[in-house]
C-alpha positions in Angstrom: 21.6 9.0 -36.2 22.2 7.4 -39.9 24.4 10.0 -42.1 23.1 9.9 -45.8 26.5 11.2 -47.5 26.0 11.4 -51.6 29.3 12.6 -54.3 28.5 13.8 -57.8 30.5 12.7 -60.8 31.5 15.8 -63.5 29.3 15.9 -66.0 31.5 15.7 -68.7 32.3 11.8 -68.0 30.0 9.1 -68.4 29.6 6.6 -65.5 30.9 3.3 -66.3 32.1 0.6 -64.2 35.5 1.3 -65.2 34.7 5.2 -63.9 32.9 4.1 -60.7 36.4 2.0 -59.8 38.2 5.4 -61.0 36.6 7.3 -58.0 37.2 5.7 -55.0 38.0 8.7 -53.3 34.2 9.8 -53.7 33.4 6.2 -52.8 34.6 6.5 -49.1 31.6 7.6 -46.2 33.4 10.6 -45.1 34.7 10.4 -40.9 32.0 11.5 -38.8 32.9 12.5 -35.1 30.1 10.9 -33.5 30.6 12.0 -30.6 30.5 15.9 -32.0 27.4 15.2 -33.8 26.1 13.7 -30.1 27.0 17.0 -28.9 25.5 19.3 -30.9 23.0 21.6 -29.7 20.2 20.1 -32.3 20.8 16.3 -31.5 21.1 16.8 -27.9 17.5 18.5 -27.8 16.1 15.5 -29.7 17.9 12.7 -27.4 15.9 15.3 -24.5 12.7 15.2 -25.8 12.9 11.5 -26.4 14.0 10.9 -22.5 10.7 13.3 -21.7 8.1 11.8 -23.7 9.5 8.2 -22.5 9.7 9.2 -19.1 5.9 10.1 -20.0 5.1 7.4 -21.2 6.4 5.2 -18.1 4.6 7.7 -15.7 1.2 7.1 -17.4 1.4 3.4 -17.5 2.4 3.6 -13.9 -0.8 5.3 -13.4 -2.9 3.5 -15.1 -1.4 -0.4 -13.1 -1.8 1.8 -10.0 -5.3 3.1 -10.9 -6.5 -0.9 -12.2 -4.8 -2.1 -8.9 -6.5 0.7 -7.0 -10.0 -0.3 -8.5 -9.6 -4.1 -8.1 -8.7 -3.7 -4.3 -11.7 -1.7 -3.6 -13.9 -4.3 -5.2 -12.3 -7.2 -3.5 -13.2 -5.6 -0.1 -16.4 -3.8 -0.9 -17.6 -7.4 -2.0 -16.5 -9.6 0.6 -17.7 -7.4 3.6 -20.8 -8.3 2.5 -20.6 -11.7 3.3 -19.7 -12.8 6.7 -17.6 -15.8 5.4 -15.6 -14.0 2.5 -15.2 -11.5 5.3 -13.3 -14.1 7.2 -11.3 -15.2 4.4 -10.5 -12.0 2.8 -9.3 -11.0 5.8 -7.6 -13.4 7.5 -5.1 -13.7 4.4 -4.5 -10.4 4.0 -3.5 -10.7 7.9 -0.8 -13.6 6.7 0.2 -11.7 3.9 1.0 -8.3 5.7 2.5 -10.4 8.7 4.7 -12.6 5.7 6.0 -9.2 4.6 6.5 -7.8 7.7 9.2 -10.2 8.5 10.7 -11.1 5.4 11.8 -6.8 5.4 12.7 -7.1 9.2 14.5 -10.2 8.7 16.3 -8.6 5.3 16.9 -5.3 6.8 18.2 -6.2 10.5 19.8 -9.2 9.2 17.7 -11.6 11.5 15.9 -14.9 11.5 12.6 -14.5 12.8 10.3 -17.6 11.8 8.3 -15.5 9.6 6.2 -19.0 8.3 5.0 -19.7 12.1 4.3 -16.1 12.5 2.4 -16.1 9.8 0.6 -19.0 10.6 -0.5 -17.8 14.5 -1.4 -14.4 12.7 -3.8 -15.7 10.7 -4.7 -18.3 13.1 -5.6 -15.5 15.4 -8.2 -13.7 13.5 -9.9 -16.8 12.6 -9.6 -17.6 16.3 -11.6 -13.8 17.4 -14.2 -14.6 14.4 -14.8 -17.7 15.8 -15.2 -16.2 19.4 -17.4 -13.6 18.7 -19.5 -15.2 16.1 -19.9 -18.8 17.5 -18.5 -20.5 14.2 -17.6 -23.8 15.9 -18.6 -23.3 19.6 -15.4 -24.0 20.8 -15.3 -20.9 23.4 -12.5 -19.7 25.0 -10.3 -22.8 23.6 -10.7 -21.9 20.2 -7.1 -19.8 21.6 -5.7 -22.8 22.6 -3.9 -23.5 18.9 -2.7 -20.2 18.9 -0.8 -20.1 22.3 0.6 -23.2 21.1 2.6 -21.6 18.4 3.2 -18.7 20.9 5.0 -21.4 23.1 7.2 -22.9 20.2 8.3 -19.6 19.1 9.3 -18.8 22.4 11.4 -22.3 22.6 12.1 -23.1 19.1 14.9 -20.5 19.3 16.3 -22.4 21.9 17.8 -24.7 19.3 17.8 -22.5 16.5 21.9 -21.1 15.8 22.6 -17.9 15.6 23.5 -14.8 18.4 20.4 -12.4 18.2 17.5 -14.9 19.5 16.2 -11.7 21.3 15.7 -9.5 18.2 14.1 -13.1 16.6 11.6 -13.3 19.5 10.8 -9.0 19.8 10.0 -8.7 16.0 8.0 -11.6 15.8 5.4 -11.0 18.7 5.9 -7.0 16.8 4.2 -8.7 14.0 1.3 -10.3 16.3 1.1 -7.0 18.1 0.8 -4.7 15.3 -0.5 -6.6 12.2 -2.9 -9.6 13.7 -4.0 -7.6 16.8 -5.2 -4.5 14.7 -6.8 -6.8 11.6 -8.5 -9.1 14.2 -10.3 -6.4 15.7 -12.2 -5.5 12.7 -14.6 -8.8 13.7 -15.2 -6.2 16.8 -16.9 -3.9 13.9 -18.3 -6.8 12.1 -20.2 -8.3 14.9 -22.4 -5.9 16.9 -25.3 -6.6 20.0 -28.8 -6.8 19.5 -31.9 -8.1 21.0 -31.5 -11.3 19.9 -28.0 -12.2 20.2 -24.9 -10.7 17.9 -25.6 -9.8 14.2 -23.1 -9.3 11.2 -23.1 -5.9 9.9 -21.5 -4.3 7.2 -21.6 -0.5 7.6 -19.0 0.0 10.2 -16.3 -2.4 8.7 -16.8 -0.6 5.3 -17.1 3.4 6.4 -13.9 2.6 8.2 -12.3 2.2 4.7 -14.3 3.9 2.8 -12.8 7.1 5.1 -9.5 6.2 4.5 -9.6 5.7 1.0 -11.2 9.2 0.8 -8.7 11.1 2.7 -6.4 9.6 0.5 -7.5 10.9 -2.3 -8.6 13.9 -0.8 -4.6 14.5 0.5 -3.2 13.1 -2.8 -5.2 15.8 -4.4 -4.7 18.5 -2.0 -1.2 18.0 -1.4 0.1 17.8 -4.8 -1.3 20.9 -6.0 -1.5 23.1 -3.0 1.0 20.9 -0.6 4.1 23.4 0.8 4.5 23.0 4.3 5.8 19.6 5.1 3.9 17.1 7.6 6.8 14.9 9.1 9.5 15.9 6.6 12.3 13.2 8.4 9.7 10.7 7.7 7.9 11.0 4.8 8.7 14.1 3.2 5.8 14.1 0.5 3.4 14.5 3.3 2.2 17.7 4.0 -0.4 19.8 6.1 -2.3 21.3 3.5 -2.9 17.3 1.9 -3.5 16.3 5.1 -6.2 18.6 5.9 -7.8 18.3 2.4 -8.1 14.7 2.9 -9.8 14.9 6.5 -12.2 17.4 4.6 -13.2 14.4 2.1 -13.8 12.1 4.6 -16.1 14.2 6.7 -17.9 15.0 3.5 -18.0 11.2 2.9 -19.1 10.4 6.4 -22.2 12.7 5.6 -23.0 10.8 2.9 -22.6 7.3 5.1 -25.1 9.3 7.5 -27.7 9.8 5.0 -28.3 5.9 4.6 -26.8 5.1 8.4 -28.8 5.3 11.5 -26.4 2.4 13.3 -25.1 4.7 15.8 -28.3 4.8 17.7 -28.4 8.5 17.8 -31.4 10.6 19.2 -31.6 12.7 16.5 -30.4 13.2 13.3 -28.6 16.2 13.9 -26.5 14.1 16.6 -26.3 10.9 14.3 -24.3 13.2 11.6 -22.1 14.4 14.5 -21.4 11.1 15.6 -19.9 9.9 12.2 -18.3 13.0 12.0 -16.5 12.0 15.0 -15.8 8.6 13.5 -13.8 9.8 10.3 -11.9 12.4 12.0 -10.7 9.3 14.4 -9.9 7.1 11.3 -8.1 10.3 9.5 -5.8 11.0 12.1 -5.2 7.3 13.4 -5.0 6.6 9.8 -2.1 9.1 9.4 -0.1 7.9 12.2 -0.3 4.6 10.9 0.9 5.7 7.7 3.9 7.6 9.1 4.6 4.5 11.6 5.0 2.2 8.5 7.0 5.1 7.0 9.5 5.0 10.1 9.6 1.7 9.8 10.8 1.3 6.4 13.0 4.4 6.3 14.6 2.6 9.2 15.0 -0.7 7.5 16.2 1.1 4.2 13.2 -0.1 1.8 10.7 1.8 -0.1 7.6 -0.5 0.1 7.4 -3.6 1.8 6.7 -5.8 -1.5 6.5 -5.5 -5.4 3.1 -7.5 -5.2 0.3 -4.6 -6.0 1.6 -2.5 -9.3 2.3 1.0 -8.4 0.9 0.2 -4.8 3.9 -1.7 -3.2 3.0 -4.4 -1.6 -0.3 -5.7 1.2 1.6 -3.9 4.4 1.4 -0.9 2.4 -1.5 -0.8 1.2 -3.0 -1.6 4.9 -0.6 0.8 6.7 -2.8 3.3 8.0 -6.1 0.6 8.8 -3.7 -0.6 11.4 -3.7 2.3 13.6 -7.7 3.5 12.2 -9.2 -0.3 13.1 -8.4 -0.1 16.6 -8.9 3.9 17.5 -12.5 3.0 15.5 -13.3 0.3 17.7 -11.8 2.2 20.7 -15.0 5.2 19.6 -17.7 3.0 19.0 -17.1 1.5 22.2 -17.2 4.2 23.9 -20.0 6.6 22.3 
């Protein structure tokens, strides 16, 4: 805070230079203890408000990168699903990108050396390897699989050589990554590519009410459980969570799988009545899977002592967590359809 300080002269004398030398006493800035005038009730409320409004400030413009990031995302798969191709592509790197992140945190936060660029590589390898399987890209069959046991095999013996003591943690997390990242993210091609008369035919609507129904329920339990959110969901995992969030967001996706049933007759229903129960039954299986998923990424992170699994996606953390919960909702989808 600047101090104005002023001095008067008497009256009776006229101010000359010679005068203005005369009073150097008046001259001097009085002391000022700073650190009283910090102190003071008054300052201290302004140096408050100022935290507040820029605390504010930061809040909103986090908002507003997570809310452009949000939008962006949604467009990017909305768009590509519709195109067998793009579908490939989209998701095939966003397979290598969750698996990359996957085990640069593992490798950061257990202090290992898994071969996060081969990983990486058979991930994505593997869902082109299922397209092409299901769809017939290049006709290759069953030996399309042939390039990705390959990399399987130098994982395995490329630690052989490798120095180092904890080759067994090296091996475990990088066939995790397979397991839980390419596995899941392949199996969308299982919702993409359905049986019909004539032979196998690309479909979008199953592929896109799956995330359609998880991006409601999270808005639905962001919603819900920041206004009306007490009683805590898994509170040694993630302790924002709660039931009341939970359940509101379940409640938007069945509302939103109502609305996929007005336009959706896919699941070969006898009646109408039956075909609403069915896709019902298919959001309450991606709300709850897709919650488990959430709260298995959680674990995993609270375990590796990080708060999102990259800094790529502002206010959203990185790809991992942005996919979390499609992980555990892709296959428990696939598992439903499959069986209905």
């Amino acid at each position: 805070m600047y101090v104005r300080n002023s001095f008067s002269i008497p009256a009776t004398e006229t101010l000359s230079f010679t005068n203005y030398l005369n009073y150097p006493s008046k001259m001097q800035t009085p002391e000022v203890n700073i650190q009283e005038k910090a102190e003071s009730p008054l300052d201290q409320g302004v140096l408050d408000q100022v935290e507040k409004e820029l605390e504010k400030t930061k809040a909103f413009g986090s908002i507003v990168a997570r809310t452009i990031t949000g939008v962006l995302y949604v467009v990017a798969i909305v768009l590509c699903i519709q195109h067998p191709m793009a579908f490939l592509i989209l998701f095939a790197a966003l397979t290598g990108l969750c698996t990359w992140e996957f085990c640069t945190i593992v490798n950061i936060g257990l202090r290992i050396n898994s071969n996060r660029f081969i990983t990486t590589i058979a991930a994505v390898y593997f869902f082109f390897a299922i397209f092409d399987f299901i769809a017939g890209l290049t006709g290759a069959g069953v030996g399309v699989f042939i390039p990705f046991v390959i990399t399987i095999m130098y994982l395995l013996i490329s630690e052989l050589y490798m120095k180092g003591f904890r080759k067994i943690e090296n091996w475990a997390f990088s066939f995790m990554a397979l397991l839980y990242i390419a596995l899941p993210m392949s199996m969308l091609n299982m919702l993409a590519f359905i049986g019909v008369e004539t032979g196998l035919a690309y479909v979008t609507v199953f592929t896109l009410s799956v995330f359609i129904f998880l991006w409601s329920s999270d808005t639905g339990a962001y919603v819900i459980g920041s206004k009306f959110g007490k009683h805590r969901l898994f509170p040694s995992i993630s302790p924002k969570k709660s039931w009341e969030g939970s359940v509101g967001g379940g409640v938007v996706a069945l509302i939103a799988s109502q609305i996929v049933a007005c336009f959706s007759h896919d699941l070969n229903a006898d009646s109408e009545l039956l075909n609403r129960l069915l896709w019902a039954g298919l959001a309450l299986v991606v709300v709850v899977f897709g919650t488990w998923g959430d709260l298995v990424e959680s674990r995993l992170k609270r375990k590796l002592g990080v708060k999102d699994s990259g800094n790529i996606l502002p206010g959203h953390g990185g790809w991992l967590d942005r996919l979390d919960s499609a992980l555990m909702a892709i296959p428990a989808a696939v598992i439903y359809l499959y069986l209905i």
